[in-house]
N, C-alpha and C positions, 0 to 999 in steps of 0.2 A: 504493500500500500504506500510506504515511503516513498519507495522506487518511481512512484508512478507521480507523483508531486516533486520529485527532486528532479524529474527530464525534465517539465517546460520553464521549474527556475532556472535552471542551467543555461538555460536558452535566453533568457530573459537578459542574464546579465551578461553573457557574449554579444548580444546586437544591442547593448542598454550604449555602449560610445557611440556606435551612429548614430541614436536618438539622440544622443547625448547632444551631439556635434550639430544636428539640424535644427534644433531647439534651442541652439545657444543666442543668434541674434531674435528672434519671436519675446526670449527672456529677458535680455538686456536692454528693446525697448518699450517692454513694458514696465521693467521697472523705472526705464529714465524717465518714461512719461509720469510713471505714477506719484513716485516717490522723489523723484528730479536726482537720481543718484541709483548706486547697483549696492544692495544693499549682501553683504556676503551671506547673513544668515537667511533675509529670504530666499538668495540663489539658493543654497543649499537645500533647503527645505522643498524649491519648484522640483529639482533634481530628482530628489526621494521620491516624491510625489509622481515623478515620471518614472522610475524603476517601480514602487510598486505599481499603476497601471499598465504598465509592460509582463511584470510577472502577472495579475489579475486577469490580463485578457489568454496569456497565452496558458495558461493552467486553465482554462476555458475552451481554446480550440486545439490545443495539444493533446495524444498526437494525431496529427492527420492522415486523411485514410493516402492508400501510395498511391493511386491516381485520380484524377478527376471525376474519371468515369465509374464510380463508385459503386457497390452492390448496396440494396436498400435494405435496410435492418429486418431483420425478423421479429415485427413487433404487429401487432393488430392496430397502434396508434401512436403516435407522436407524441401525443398531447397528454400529460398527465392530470387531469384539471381536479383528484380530489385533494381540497386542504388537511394537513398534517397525516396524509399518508405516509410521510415517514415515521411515526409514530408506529406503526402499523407493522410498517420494513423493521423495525428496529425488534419489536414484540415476539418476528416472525423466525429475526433471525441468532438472538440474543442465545447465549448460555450463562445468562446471569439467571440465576435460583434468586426472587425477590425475596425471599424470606429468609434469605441469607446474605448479608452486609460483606461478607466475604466474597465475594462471588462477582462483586460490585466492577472489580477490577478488569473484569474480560471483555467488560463493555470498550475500553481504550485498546482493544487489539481487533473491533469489528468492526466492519464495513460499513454499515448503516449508520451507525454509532456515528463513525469518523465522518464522515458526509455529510453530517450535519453539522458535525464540531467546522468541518472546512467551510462550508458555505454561508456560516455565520463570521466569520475571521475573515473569512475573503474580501467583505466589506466594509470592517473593522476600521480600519487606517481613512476609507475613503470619507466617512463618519466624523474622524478626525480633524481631518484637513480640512473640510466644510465649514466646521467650527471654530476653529483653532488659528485657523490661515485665512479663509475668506469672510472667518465672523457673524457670520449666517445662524438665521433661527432655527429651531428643530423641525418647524414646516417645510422651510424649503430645504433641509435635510433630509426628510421624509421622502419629499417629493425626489428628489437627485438621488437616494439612495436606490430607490424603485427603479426610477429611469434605467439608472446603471444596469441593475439587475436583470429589467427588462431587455436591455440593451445585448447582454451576454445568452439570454434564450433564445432570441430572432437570432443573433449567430448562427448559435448553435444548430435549432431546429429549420432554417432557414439553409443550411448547408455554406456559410459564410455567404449569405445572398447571392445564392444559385453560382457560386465556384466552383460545386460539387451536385454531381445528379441527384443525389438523395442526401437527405439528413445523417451525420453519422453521432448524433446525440438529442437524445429528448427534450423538447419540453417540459418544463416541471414547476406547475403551481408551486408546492413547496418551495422550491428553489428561492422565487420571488420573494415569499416572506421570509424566509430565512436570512439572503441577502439585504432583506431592506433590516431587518431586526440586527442585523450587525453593524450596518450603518447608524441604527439610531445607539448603538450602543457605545460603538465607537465616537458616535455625539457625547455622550455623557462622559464617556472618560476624559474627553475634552476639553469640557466643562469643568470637569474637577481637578485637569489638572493646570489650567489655568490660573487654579486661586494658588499654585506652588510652581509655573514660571514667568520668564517674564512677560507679558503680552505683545503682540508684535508692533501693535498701532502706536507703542510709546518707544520705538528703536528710533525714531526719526525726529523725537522731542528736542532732543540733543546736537543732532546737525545743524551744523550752519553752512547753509545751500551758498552762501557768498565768501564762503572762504577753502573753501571745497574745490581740487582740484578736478580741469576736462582732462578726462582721460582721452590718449588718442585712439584708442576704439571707440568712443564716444564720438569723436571727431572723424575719423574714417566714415561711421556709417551715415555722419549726415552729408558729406563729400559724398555718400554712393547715391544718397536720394537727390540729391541737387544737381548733380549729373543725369541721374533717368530722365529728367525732367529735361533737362538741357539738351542732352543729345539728339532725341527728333526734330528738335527746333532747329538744330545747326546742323541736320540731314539735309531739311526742308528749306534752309536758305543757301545752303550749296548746293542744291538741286537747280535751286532759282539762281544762281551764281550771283551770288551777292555782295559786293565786294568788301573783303574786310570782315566776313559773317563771326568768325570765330571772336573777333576782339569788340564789334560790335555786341554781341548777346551776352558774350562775362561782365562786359561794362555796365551792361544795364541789369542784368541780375545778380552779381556780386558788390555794385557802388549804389548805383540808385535803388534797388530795393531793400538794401539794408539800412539806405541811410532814412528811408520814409518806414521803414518796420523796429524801429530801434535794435537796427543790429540781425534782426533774424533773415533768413533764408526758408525757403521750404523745408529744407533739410532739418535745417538747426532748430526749425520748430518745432519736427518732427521729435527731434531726441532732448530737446525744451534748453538748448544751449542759445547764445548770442553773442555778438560781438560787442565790445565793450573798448572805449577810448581811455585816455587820462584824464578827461573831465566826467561830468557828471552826463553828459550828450555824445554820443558820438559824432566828430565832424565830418566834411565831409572829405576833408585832406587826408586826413587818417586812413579813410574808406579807398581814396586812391592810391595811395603810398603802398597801402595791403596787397590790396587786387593789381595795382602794375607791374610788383614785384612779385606777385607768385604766378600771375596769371598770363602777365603781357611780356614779363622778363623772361621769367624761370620756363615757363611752360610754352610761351608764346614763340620764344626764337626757335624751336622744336617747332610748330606750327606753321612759322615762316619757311622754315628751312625743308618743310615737306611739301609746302605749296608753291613754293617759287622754286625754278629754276636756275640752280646755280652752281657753274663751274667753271673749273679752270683754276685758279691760283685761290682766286676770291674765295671759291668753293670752300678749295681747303682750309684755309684761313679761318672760316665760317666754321667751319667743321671740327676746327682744333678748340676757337675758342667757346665752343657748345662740350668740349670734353671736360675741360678747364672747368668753367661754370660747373657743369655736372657731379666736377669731383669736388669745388668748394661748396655746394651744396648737400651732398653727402655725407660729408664730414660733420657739417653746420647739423646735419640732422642726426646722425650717430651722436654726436653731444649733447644735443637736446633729449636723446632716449634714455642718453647714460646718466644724465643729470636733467630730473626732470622740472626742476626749478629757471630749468635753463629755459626759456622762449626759442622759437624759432624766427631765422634769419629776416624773414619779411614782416616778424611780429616785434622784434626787435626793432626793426627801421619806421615801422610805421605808428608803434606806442600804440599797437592791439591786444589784444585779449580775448579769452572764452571766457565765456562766466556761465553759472544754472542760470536759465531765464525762471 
């Protein structure tokens, strides 16, 4: 009986890193948005939270039949609809002598027994996290514990939504209440153990969002949004041969929209970062000093040097001192990672900043 709960953990936490790995930015901007900051102990708690519904689902469809094309069960019916007929399994199949205390104990080595112990615990944690983590009442634990549960019989009974020709597990009323009955249980634990840690909603009492460093993954992914955005636009204008398109459209969405958004970007909205001067306003000199050095300098003679035509001496000249630049930039940036107190080269020149908006 071990045996048969210890395959689809095993599995669970062999492909728990590539969840792990695709889950990682969905996590970081929810918390930038939520909490204006990544908060280590909710990472860590979203993580659990995603290993165990990774073991929960796959101790649910585990294991699978070997092909698609499946044989149908030798059952008169799918659907088990009467309530606490595990009662019943249990009664039918027990070597416990009631009338003997002694006897008590053979119940934890049978099947029925244990099936009910599993499918109560299965839901345990998800009860928890409801409570605990999203601070939710016992109604709409109730509700979400059920869901789940119902969630894991259409699987099941449903043959993973017609992946497989026939069902290779039943339906089981019981199942549902049991399921939801751990959920609410795993509510209560949560409840109680609340009054002995700390609660989560007061980890963030304590930050000060304005002295709190951007991290550059923070800064990367608003750089990835502001590009999605940007890029069809500067498709669409060198379709139309536009002249100048690339320095044209950073201009206008790197200086003037940040200078009329205090600092933000689509991007940096997204992940709730902004730009920030040495006064209390950001100007607009700052805003160009920024964007001409990263965008029209650093990244632009790369720009220039792919869209014009240029060779011969000049070429190379051109080409030498795009290496140059390259590797003073480089360096400017390996010392900023080394020392993170350090600003970068165009934030340096131009007296900018990231701040939490």
């Amino acid at each position: 009986m071990l045996d048969y709960y210890l395959f689809p953990i095993s599995y669970a936490f062999l492909t728990f890193p590539v969840a792990a790995l695709l889950c990682a930015l969905p996590i970081l901007i929810l918390q930038y948005r939520k909490y204006g900051y990544f908060s280590k102990v909710r990472g860590l708690l979203l993580y659990l939270f995603l290993l165990y519904l990774m073991n929960a689902l796959y101790l649910v469809i585990l294991p699978l039949p070997a092909s698609r094309h499946n044989e149908p069960m030798n059952v008169t019916s799918y659907m088990q609809w009467i309530p606490l007929n595990f009662i019943r399994d249990i009664v039918a199949e027990t070597k416990v002598v009631w009338s003997e205390p002694a006897t008590y104990v053979h119940l934890f080595k049978e099947r029925a027994f244990l099936q009910v112990v599993f499918n109560i615990a299965l839901v345990i944690p998800f009860g928890m996290f409801v409570r605990y983590y999203l601070r939710k009442g016992w109604l709409v634990c109730l509700a979400a514990s059920f869901g789940l549960s119902l969630f894991f019989e259409l699987t099941q009974v449903t043959g993973i939504y017609g992946f497989y020709d026939y069902p290779y597990r039943l339906f089981d009323v019981d199942d549902l209440l049991l399921n939801t009955s751990g959920g609410m249980l795993g509510y209560a634990v949560a409840a109680w153990m609340s009054a002995h840690i700390p609660r989560l909603n007061r980890l963030h009492e304590e930050i000060d969002l304005s002295q709190k460093r951007v991290s550059y993954t923070r800064r990367v992914i608003a750089f990835g949004v502001d590009w999605m955005v940007l890029l069809p636009v500067m498709v669409l204008l060198y379709a139309l041969q536009v002249p100048l398109a690339y320095f044209v459209v950073t201009g206008v969405y790197f200086i003037i929209i940040p200078y009329l958004k205090e600092g933000k970007t689509l991007g940096k909205s997204f992940v709730r970062i902004r730009i920030a001067g040495e006064g209390k306003r950001l100007k607009l000199r700052e805003l160009v000093i920024r964007t001409g050095l990263l965008y029209w300098v650093f990244i632009g003679a790369h720009v220039l040097y792919m869209s014009v035509n240029i060779s011969g001496i000049i070429g190379m000249v051109f080409l030498l001192g795009l290496f140059l630049m390259d590797m003073y930039v480089f360096m400017n940036v390996m010392l900023s990672l080394l020392d993170r107190k350090r600003p970068l080269l165009y934030e340096q020149k131009s007296g900018t900043r990231h701040v939490i908006a």
